[in-house]
N, C-alpha and C positions, 0 to 999 in steps of 0.2 A: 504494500500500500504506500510505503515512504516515495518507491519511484514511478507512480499513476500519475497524470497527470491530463488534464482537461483542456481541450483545444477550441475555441469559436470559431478559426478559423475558415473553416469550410462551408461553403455557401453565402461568404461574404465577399465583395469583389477583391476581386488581387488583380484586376486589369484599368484602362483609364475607364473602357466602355461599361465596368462594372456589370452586375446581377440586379436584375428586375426586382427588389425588394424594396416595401415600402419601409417607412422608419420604423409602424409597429410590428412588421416581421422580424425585423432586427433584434428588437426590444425582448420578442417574446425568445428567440433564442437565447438572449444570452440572459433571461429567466429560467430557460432550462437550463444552463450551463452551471449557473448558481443554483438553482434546486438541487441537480445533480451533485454537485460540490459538498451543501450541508448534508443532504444524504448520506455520500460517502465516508465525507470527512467527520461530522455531525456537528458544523457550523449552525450558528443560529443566526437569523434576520438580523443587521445592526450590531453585528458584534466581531471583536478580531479574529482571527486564525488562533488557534492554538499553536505556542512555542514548543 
């Protein structure tokens, strides 16, 4: 688990012509990305990473 780690990167533009997503598609990804994070990690809403 120490060397998992969580990428947004895909499905975001990496070119100038970019990916047809509006801002709240963006949004709600990288809401899964932090859901997914407290989950695994067991982060809470508003709060640090544990050291």
């Amino acid at each position: 688990m120490e060397q998992l780690a969580l990428s947004p990167q895909c499905g975001f533009a990496s070119t100038s012509q970019g990916n047809l997503l509006t801002v709240e598609d963006q949004r709600r990804k990288l809401e899964l990305v932090a859901e997914t994070a407290r989950l695994v990690w067991g982060w809470r809403r508003n709060t640090a990473p544990r050291a």
